[in-house]
C-alpha positions in Angstrom: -13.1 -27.6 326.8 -15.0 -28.0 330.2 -14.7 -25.1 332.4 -15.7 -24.0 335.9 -16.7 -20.6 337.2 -16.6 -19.8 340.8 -17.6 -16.7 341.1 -20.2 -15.1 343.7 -21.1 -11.9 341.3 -24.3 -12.5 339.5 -23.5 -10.3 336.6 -20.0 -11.6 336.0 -20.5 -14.6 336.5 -23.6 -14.5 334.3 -21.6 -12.5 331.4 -18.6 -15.4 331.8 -21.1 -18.3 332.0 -23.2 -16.5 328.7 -19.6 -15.6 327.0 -17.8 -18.7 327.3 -21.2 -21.0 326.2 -21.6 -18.7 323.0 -17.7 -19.6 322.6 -18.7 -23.8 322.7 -17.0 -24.2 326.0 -18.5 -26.7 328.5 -19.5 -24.3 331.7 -20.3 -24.6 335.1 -21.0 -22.5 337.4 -20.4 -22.3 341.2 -21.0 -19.3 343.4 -19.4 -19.9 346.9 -15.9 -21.5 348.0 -17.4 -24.5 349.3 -19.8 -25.5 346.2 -17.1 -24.1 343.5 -14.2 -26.5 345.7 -16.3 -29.9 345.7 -16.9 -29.4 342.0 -13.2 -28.8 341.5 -12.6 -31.7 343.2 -15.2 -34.5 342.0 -15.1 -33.3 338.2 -12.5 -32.9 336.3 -12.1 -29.6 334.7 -9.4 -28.6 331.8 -9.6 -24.6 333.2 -10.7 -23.4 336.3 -11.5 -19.6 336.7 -11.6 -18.5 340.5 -12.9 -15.4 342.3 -10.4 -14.4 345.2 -13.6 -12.7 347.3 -16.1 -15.5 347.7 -18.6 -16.3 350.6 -17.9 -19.3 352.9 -14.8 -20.1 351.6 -12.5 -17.7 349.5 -10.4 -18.4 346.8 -7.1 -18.8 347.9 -8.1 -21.0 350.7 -10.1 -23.2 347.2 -7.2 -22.6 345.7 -4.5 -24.2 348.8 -7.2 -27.3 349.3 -7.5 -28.3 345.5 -3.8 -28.4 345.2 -3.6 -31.1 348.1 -5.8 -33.2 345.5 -5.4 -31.8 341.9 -2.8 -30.2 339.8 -5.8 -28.5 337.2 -5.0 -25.4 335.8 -6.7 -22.1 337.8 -7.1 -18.3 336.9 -7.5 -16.3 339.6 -9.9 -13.3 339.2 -9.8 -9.9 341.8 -11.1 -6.5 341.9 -8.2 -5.7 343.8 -5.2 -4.8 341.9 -2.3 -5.1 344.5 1.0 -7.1 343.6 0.9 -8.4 347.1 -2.9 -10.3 346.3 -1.5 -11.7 343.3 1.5 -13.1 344.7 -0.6 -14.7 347.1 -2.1 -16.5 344.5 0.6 -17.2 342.5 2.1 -18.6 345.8 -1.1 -20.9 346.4 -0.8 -22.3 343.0 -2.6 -20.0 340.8 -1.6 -20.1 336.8 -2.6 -17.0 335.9 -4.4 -13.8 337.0 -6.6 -11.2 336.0 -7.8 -8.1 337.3 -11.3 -6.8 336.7 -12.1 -5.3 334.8 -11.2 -7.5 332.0 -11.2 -7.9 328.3 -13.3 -11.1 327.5 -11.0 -11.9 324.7 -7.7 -11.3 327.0 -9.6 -14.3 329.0 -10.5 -16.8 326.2 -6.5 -16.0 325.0 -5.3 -16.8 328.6 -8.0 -20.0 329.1 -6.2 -21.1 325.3 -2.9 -20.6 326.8 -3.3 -22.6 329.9 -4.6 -25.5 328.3 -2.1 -25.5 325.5 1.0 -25.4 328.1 -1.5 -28.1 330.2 -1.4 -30.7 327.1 1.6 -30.1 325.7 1.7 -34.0 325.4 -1.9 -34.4 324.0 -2.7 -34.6 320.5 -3.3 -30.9 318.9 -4.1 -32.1 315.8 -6.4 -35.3 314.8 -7.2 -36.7 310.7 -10.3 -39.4 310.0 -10.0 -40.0 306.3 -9.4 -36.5 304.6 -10.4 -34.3 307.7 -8.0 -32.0 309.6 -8.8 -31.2 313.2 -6.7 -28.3 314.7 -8.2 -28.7 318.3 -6.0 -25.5 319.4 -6.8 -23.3 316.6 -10.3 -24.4 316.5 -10.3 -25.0 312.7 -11.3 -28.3 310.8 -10.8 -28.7 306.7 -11.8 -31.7 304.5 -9.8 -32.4 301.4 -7.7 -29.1 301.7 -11.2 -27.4 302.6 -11.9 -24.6 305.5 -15.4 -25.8 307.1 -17.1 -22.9 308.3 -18.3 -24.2 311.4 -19.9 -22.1 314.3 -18.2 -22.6 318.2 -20.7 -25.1 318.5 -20.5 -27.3 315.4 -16.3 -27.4 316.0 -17.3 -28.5 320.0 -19.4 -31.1 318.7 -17.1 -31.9 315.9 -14.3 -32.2 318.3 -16.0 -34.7 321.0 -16.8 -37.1 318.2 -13.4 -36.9 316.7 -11.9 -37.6 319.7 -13.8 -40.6 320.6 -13.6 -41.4 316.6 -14.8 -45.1 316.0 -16.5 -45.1 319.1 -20.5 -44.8 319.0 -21.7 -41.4 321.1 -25.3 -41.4 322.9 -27.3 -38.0 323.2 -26.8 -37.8 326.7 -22.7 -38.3 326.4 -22.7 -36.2 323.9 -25.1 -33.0 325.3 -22.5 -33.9 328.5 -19.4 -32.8 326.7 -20.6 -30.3 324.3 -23.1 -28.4 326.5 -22.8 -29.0 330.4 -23.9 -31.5 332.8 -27.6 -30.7 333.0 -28.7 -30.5 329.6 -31.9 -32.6 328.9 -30.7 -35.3 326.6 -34.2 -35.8 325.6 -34.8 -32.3 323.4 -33.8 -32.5 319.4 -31.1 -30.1 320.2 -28.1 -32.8 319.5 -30.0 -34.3 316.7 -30.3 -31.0 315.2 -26.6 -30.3 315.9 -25.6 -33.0 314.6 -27.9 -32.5 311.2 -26.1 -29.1 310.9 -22.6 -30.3 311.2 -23.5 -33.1 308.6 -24.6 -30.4 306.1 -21.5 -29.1 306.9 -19.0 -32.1 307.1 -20.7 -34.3 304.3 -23.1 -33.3 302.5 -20.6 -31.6 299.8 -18.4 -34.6 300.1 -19.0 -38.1 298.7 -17.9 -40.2 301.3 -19.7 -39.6 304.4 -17.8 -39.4 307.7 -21.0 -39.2 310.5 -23.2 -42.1 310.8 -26.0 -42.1 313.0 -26.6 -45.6 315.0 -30.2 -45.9 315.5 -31.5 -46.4 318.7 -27.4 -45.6 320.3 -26.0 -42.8 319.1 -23.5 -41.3 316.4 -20.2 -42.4 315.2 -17.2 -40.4 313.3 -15.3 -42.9 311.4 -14.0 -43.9 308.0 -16.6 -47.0 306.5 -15.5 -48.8 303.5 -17.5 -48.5 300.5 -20.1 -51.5 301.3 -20.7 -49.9 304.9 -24.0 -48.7 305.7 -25.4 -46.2 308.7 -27.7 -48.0 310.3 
């Protein structure tokens, strides 16, 4: 899940930024109206979690321009805990609100909510061979078997099973599963992507990740004869 944060506060949007990431959501992070609208705008985003008070342009007025252009689920977020704010927001097109203080796991419940009712027509649910991807519920098995896999290891799990069959590059892949300015050229997806092997196939006999030297990684069912390269 790729989510941005506009918010102007360093420590909440720091804690939301740190929170979310340790969680394996994609995060960016904007910290005025203006930045937080044209990434809003130019990127698409599965939640979007707006600060009402913001410098240069507040969030409501984000809020009114985005829906001229995009229909992407928003949370608003307020110190101000007036009926009349939040049915301002709610007017403007806002999904959802929250007052701060907040609980962090009322949040990651109401960012899991959004995007459920948001892809109600997507696939929740995706099988290669003998493994089970529950996308909503984060969880993955493999022949009737829990994997115990950390936010991370599911994240990257999910990108490649969504694009199953289809070879990932570093780069696409630190895109998706980290954010936009990871540096593709650190070990960190190749030793992801070792960890979620030991994980995914090392106890299993037939081997579902295959690295593609010199492209990428694949997640795909290979007959017998079928080799990584």
């Amino acid at each position: 899940m790729k989510i941005l944060i506009v918010e102007d506060e360093p420590k909440t949007s720091a804690y939301l930024q740190r929170g979310l990431s340790e969680q394996g959501y994609s995060v960016d992070l904007a910290t005025d109206g203006v930045s937080g609208l044209h990434l809003a705008i130019e990127i698409d985003y599965d939640v979007i979690v707006l600060d009402v008070m913001l410098p240069g342009l507040d969030g409501l007025s984000v809020l009114r321009e985005l829906r001229l252009r995009k229909q992407t689920p928003v949370i608003m977020l307020t110190a101000r805990d007036r009926i009349d704010d939040r049915v301002l927001g709610l007017q403007a097109g806002a999904d959802d609100y929250l007052v701060k203080p907040f609980s962090f796991l009322e949040l990651i419940a109401r960012l899991q909510a959004l995007t459920r009712r948001g892809r109600q027509a997507a696939v929740s649910q995706l099988r290669i061979g003998d493994l089970e991807i529950d996308l909503f519920a984060r969880k993955a098995w493999r022949a009737g078997q829990r994997l115990d896999l950390t936010a991370k290891e599911f994240a990257l799990l999910a990108a490649l099973a969504r694009r199953q069959g289809e070879i990932m590059s570093k780069t696409v892949i630190a895109e998706l599963v980290w954010d936009v300015n990871f540096d593709s050229d650190a070990n960190v997806v190749e030793v992801a992507v070792r960890r979620l092997r030991g994980k995914l196939d090392d106890p299993f006999k037939q081997k579902l990740l295959h690295t593609i030297r010199g492209m990428g990684y694949v997640l795909e069912v290979r007959e017998p004869q079928e080799r990584s390269a």
